[in-house]
C-alpha positions in Angstrom: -13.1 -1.7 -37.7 -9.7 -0.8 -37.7 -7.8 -3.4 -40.3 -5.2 -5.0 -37.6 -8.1 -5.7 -35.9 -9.9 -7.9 -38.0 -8.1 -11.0 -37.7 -8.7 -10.8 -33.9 -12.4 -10.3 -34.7 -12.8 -12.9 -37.2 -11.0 -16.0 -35.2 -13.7 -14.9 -32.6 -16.9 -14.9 -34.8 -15.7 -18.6 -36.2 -15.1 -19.9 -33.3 -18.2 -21.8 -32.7 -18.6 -22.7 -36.7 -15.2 -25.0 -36.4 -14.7 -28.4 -34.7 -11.4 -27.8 -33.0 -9.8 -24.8 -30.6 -9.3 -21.9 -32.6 -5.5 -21.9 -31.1 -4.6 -24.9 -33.7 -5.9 -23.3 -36.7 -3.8 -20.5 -38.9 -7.0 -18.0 -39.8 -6.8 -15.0 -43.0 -8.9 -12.7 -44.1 -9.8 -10.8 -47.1 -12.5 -7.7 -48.3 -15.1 -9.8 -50.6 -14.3 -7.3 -53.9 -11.0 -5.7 -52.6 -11.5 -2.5 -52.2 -14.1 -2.0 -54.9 -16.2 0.6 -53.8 -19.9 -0.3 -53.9 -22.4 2.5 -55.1 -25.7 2.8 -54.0 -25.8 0.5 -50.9 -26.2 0.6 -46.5 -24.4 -2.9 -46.5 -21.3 -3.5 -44.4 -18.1 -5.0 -46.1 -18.2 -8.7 -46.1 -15.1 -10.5 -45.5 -13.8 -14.2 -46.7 -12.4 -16.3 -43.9 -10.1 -18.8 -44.5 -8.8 -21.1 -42.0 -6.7 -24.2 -41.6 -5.0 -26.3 -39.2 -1.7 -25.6 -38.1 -0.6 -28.9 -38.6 -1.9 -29.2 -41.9 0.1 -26.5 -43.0 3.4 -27.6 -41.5 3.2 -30.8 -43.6 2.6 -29.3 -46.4 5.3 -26.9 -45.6 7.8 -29.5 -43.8 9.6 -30.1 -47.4 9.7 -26.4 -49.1 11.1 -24.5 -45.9 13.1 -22.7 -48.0 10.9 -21.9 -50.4 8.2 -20.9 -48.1 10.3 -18.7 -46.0 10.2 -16.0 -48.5 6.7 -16.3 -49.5 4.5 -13.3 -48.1 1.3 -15.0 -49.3 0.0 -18.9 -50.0 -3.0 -18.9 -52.3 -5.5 -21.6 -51.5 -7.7 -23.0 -54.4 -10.5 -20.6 -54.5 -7.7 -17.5 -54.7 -5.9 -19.6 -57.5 -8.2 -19.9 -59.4 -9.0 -16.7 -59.1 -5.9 -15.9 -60.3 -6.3 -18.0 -63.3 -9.5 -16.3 -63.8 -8.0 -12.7 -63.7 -5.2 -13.5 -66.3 -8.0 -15.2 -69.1 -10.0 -12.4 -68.7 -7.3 -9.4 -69.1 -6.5 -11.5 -72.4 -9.9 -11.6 -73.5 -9.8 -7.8 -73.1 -12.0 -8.2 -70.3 -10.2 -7.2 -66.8 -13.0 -4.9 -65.8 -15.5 -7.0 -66.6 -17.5 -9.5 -64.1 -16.3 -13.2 -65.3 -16.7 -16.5 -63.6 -15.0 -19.9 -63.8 -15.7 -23.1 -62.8 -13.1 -26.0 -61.9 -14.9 -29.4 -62.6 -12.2 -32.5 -61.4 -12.7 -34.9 -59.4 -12.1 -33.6 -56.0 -13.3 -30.2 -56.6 -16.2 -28.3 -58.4 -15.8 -25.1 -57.5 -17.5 -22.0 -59.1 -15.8 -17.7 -58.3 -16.6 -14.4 -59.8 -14.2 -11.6 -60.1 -13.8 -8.5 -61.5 -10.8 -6.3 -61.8 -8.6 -9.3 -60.4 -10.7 -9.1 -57.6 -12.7 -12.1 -55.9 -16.2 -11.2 -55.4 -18.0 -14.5 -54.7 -17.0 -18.2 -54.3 -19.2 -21.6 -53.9 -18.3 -24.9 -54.0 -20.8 -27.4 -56.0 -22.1 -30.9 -56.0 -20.1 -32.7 -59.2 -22.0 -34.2 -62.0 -20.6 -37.4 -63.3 -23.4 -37.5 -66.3 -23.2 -33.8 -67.1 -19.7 -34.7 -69.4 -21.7 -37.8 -70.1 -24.3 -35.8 -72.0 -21.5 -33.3 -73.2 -19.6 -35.9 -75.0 -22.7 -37.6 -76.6 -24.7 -34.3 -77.6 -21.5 -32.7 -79.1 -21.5 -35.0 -82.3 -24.9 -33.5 -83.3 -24.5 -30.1 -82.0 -23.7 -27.7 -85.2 -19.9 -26.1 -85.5 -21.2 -22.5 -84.9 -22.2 -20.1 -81.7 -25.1 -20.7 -80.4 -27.1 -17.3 -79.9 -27.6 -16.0 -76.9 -30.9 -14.4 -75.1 -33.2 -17.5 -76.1 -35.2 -18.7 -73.6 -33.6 -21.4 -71.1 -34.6 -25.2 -71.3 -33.8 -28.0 -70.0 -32.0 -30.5 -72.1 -31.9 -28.3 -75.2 -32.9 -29.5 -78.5 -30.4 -32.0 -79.2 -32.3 -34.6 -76.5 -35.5 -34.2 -75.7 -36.9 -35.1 -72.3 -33.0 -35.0 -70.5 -32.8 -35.0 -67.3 -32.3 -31.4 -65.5 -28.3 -32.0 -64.7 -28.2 -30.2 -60.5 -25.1 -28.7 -61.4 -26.6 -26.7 -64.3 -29.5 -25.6 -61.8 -26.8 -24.7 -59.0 -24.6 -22.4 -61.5 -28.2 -21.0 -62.6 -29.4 -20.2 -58.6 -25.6 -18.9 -58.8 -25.8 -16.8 -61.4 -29.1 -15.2 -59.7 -27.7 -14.6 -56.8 -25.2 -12.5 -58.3 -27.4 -10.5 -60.9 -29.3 -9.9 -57.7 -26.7 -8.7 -55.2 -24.3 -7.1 -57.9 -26.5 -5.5 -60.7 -24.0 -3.3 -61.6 -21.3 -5.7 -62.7 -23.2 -8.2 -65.1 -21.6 -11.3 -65.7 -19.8 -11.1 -69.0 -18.0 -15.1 -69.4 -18.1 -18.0 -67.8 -14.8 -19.9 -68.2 -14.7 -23.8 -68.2 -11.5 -25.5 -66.3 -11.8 -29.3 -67.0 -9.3 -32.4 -67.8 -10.9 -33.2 -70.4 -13.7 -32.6 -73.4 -13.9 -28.5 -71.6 -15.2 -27.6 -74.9 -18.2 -29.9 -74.9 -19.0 -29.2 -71.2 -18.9 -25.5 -71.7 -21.0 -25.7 -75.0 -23.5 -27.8 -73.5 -23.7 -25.4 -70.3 -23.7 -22.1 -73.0 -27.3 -24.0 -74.3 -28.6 -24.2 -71.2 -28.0 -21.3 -69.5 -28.0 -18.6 -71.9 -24.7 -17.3 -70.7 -21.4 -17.1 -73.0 -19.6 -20.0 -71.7 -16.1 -21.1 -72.9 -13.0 -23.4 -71.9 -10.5 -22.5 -70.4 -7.1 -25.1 -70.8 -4.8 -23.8 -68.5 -1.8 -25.5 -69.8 -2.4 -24.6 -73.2 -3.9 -20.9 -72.2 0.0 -20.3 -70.4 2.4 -22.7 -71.9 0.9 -22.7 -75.9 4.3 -24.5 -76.6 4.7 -27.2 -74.2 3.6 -30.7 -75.2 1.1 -32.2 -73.6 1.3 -33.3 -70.2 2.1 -37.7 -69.9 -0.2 -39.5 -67.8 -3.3 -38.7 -65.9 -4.6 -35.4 -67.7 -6.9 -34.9 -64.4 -4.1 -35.3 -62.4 -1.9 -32.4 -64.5 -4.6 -30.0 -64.2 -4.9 -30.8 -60.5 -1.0 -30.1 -60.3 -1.1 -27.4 -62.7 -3.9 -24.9 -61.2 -2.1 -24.2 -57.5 1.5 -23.6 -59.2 -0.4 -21.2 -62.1 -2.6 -19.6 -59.0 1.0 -18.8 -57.2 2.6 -17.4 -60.4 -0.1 -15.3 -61.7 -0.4 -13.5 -58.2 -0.8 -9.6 -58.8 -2.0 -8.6 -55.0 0.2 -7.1 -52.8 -2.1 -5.9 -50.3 -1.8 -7.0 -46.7 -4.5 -6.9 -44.3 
């Protein structure tokens, strides 16, 4: 399908998945992988639809007219954090590499895969209030070194027997799956931890479980080593912090 087509072609196939008229709602779209060419495969191109309502965007747009004016593109959270993403992994000396990150506040727990700065898969999760729980209480015990990796996954590890299974675990497990499964030629290379607070307890105790070399990711401290710590609410910084850093670290220019 011709590109300036696809717009058209995607307000009509959501049409019936949304609860208002399609005429209130501003509608985008973008290749799943860019234009990463896949080897080896009949599938079509999938696409990422992203829509919102008009008036939701004119209030948050009401006060930064001028700003907006000149703005050719508006990340939402999935393509900030994508951008996030893209910039640990290039320092990591990983930018061709698959990597993944999660975002674990209280509003959002949101998992995305990428791979050359491009955003192959996206979910959003069920939060785990006793996850951190477990994180912050196993990480006194757990030993100051690397875990291997390779060993065979269970639940609860060996620093609390007979612990609970926590669902988000098992959801970035299916997760993982899925994309061995559907993309066997980019295995996943890091998983990258976004959290307010105790990120490096979360990602070790996720590392244990899954098998899968998991670290944190601070984003203040990853882009502004320098700065003092943000005052206040650290959830509420992050929350700031991860749209402005999603705008700022944009590298497409592509239109479609």
């Amino acid at each position: 399908m011709p590109q300036e087509e696809l717009k058209a072609a995607a307000r009509w196939q959501v049409k019936d998945l949304v609860d208002v008229d399609v005429a209130e709602l501003t509608l985008d779209v973008m290749h799943v992988g860019g234009d990463v060419a896949r080897p080896n495969t009949a599938h079509a191109r999938q696409l990422f639809v992203v829509a919102a309502r008009n008036a939701a965007i004119q209030a948050l747009t009401r006060d930064a007219a001028a700003l907006t004016e000149h703005l050719g593109t508006l990340d939402i959270w999935e393509t900030a954090l994508r951008n996030l993403l893209g910039a640990s992994a290039r320092a990591d000396g990983l930018a061709a590499r698959a990597c993944a990150a999660v975002l674990i506040d209280a509003r959002h727990c949101l998992l995305v895969v990428c791979a050359g700065d491009e955003l192959f898969y996206v979910r959003r999760l069920e939060n785990d209030a006793r996850l951190l729980a477990r994180a912050r209480s196993e990480h006194a015990e757990a030993a100051a070194t690397e875990l291997p990796l390779g060993f065979e996954y269970q639940p609860g590890g060996a620093f609390g027997g007979g612990t609970e299974e926590s669902p988000l675990v098992v959801e970035l497990q299916r997760s993982i799956d899925v994309w061995e499964r559907s993309w066997p030629e980019l295995p996943l290379a890091r998983l990258y931890i976004a959290s307010a607070a105790h990120g490096a307890e979360l990602a070790a105790l996720i590392q244990r479980e899954l098998g899968q070399r998991t670290v944190a990711l601070d984003p203040l401290a990853a882009f502004a080593p320098d700065a003092p710590p943000p005052e206040g609410d650290a959830a509420q910084a992050l929350a700031a912090c991860i749209p402005l850093l999603g705008a700022a670290l944009r590298t497409e220019t592509r239109h479609l």
